[in-house]
N, C-alpha and C positions, 0 to 999 in steps of 0.2 A: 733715222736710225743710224749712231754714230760709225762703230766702227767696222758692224756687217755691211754696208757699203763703199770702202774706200773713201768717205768723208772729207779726208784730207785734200784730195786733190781737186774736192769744189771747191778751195775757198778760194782760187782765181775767177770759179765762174759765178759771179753774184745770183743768177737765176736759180742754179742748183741749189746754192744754199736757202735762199726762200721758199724754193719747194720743197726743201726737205721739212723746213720748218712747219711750211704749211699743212704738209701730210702728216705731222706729228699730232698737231693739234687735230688733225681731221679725224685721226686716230683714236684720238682721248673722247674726242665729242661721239663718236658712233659709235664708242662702247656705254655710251650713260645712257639709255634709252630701254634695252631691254630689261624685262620682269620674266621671261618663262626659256630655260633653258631645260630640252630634253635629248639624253644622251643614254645607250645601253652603259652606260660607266657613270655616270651619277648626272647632277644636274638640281635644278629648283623649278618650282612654279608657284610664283603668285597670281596667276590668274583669276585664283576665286576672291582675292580684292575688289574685279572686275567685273564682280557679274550686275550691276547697272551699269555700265559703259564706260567706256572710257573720257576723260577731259575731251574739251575739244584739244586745248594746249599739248595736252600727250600723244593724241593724233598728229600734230603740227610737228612736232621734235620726231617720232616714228616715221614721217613721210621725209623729213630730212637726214634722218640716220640712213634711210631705204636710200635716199640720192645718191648720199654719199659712198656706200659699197657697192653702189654701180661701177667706180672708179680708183678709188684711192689706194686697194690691193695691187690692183694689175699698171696705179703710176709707181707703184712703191718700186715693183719687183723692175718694172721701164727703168727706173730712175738706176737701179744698180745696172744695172746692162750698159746703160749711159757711161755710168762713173767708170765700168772696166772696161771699155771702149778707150777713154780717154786717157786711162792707167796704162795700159799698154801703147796704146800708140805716144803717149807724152815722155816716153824713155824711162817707167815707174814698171813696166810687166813683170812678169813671174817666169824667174829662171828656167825652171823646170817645173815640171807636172807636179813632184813629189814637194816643191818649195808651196805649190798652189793649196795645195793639200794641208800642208802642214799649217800655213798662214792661215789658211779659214776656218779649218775644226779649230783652232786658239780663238777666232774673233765670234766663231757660231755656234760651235756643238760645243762648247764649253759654258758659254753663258746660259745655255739653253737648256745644260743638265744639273750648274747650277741652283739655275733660278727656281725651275721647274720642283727640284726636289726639295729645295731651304726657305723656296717664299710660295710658290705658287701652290702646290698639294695642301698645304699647312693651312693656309690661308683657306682656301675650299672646305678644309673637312671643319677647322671652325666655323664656315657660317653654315653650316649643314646641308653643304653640298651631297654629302656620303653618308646624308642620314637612312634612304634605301635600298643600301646598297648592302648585297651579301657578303662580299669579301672585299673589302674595302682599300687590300694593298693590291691586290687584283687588278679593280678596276682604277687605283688609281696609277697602278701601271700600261694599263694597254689605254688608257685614256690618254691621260699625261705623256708619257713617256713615249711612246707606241701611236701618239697622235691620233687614235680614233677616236676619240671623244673630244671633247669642249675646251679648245687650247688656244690663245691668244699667240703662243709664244712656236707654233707650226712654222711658222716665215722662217725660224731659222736654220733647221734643217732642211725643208724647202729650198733654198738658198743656195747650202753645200752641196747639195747633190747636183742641182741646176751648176754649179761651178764645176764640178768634175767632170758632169756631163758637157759643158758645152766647151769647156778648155782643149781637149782631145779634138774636136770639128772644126774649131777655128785654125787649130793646126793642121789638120789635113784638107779641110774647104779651102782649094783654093780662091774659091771667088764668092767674097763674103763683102756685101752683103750679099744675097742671091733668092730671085723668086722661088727655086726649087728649096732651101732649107724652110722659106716663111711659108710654104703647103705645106710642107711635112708638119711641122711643129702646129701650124692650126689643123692640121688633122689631128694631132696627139690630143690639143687642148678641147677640139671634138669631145675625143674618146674620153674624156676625163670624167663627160657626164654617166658614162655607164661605168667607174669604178666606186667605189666604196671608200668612203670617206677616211683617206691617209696619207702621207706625206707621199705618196705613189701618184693617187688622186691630182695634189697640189703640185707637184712638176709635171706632170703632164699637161697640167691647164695654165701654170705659170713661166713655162720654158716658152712657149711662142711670146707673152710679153718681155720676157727680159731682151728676147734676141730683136724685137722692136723697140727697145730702148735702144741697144748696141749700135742697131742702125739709124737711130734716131740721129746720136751724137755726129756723125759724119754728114749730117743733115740741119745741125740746130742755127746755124748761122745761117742759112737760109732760109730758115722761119724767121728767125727774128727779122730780118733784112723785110721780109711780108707784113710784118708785124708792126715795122715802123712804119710803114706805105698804107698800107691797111687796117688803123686800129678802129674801124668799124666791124669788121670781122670776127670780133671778139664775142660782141651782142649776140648776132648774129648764132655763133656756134652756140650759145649759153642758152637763149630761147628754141635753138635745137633739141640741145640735151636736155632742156627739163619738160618739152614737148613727148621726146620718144623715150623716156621715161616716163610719162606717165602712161604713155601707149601700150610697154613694156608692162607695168601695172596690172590698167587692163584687160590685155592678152593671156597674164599670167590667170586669172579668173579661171577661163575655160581653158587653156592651155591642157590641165591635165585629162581633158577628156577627150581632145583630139591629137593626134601625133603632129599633124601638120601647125596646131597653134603652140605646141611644144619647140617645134623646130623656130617658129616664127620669132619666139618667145629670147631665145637662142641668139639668133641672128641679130634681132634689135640690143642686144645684153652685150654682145661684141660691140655694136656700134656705139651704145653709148658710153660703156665704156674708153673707147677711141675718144670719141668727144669731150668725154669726161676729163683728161688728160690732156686734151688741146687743151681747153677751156685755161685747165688750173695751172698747166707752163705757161699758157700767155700770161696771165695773169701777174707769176713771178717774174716773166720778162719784163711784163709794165713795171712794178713793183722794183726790180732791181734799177730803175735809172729815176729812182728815189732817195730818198736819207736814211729807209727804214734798215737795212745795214748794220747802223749807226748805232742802232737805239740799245738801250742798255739789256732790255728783256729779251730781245729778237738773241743779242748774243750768249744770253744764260741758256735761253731753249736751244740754241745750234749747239752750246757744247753738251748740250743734256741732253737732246735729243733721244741717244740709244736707251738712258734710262727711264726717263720719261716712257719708253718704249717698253720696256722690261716690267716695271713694276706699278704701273697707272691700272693697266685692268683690272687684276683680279682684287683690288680695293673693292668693287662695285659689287661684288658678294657681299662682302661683310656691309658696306652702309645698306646694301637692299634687308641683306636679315634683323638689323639691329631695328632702319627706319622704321618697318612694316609690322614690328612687335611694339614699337612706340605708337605708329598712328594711321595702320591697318590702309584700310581701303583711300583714305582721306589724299594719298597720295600719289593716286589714281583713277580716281574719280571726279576730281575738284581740279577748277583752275592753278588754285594757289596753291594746293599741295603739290599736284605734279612739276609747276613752275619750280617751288621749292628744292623737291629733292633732282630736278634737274642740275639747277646750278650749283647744288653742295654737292650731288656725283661728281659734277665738273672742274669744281674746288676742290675738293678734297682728294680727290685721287693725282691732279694736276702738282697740289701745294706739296705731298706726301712723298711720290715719286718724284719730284725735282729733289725732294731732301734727303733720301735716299740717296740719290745720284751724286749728289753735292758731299755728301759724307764720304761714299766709297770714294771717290774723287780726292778730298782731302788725303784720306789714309793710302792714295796710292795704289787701290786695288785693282789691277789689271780684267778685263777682257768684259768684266759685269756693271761698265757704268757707262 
């Protein structure tokens, strides 16, 4: 995500910028998968496609979308903690409270009210997202707008408030990083599970990872330095996390009928998360002392990245409406349908939003590409 991160000042660090890239794509791939979205503010279900079972293949892409939101939220929101770590301390910080303010609602509640109102709502109520819905500018207010309902595009107010929240603490913490902010802040990300789903919700739970990104970066040279000693470690964490992830699974089963497998439930979701994050920054460390850099595509998606971000998801309405009126169950039930409308969600929405981005880009348009 281009310019809601400080972007700019990865491109000394070759890792970041492969993570970043990589969590774009991670991004685009673990929105193609779902078929049933339920929200008090609109939503879809094709489920009744499904009622002889699912592919095995659709099982296979659903077990690896489940993977991947074990992790790729909470490296997103790391990754920016990282970059404004390295933004202030690299002689790049923010004057004043009120410069911090001003520079992010331009780079994030601009794009996000935007996008939300000229492409994303529009986009929804065409493929019949708000087919039952009573008041349809209602809910496509306090959904959209008001983030309680079904929004890809949360991260970026998310974001803003985690910035003005945490701008004021690192100015007055004197000793940052410090065990007493990382209790507090996973006590808040605790708390987040007993709020109600809204950008309240989402800083609460995403303020202890950015401030573990933060303190990442004053730590990342000594990863890697492990990392060149030890690339067996790698394995190692990766049969981890797809271990306590599936245990995670599991647990989830009866989770809700016990408190105590609810909490357990919890606690592994942390960890793998953590894991999850090891795993995919080692990986762009390996990866950075490569050519992949170089390569022509790797830098179309680094400078697209935020668009790619902006406008890849909610494509996956429209191709689920139009698919499923063309060839119903067939591509959800069947090997080669779900394979099918897997890789054209993939394409399509990938091919669409890179051109988007590449247009606004030519004409120059500020903050939404």
């Amino acid at each position: 995500m281009n310019e809601i991160t400080e972007f700019r000042q990865s491109k000394i660090i070759a890792e970041y910028d492969i993570l970043r890239v990589i969590l774009t794509l991670l991004v685009i791939i673990g929105h193609c998968t779902y078929y049933v979205i339920s929200t008090p503010y609109g939503g879809f279900d094709y489920s009744a496609y499904t009622e002889s079972g699912l592919s095995i293949f659709y099982k296979l892409i659903d077990a690896l979308s489940n993977a991947i939101y074990l992790f790729h939220m909470p490296l997103y929101i790391a990754l920016s903690g990282a970059l404004y770590r390295l933004k202030n301390f690299s002689g790049g910080g923010y004057s004043s409270y009120k410069n911090l303010i001003s520079d992010k609602a331009k780079k994030l509640l601009i794009p996000f009210a935007v996008v939300t109102l000229l492409y994303s709502i529009p986009l929804k109520y065409l493929s019949g997202y708000y087919n039952n819905s009573s008041n349809v500018l209602k809910d496509a207010f306090v959904g959209q707008v008001l983030v309680h309902g079904n929004t890809h595009l949360w991260f970026l107010p998310t974001l803003f408030v985690i910035f003005i929240i945490f701008y004021p603490i690192e100015k007055t913490v004197k000793k940052l990083p410090g065990w007493g902010l990382t209790i507090c802040l996973f006590v808040a990300s605790l708390i987040s599970y007993i709020v109600p789903k809204s950008v309240s919700h989402q800083v609460l739970y995403y303020s202890f990872w950015f401030y573990i990104g933060y303190c990442f970066e004053n730590n990342r040279k000594k990863l890697n330095a492990y990392l060149d000693k030890k690339p067996r470690s790698f394995f190692i964490f990766v049969l981890l996390f797809l271990a306590l992830g599936l245990a995670k699974k599991l647990i989830s089963v009866w989770a809700g009928m016990y408190v105590g497998g609810y909490v357990l439930e919890c606690i592994i979701g942390y960890i793998c998360a953590g894991m999850g994050c090891y795993v995919v920054y080692s990986l762009s460390y390996y990866l950075s002392k490569t050519d992949i850099i170089n390569y022509r595509m790797f830098k179309i998606i680094r400078a697209n990245s935020f668009g790619l971000y902006l406008y890849s998801e909610t494509l996956n309405y429209e191709i689920l409406n139009v698919a499923t009126a063309l060839f119903g169950s067939t591509l959800f039930v069947t090997n080669i349908g779900a394979a099918l409308l897997y890789i054209s969600r993939i394409i399509i929405t990938f091919s669409i939003a890179l051109a988007v981005s590449m247009l606004l880009k030519k004409f120059k348009i500020k903050y939404i590409c």
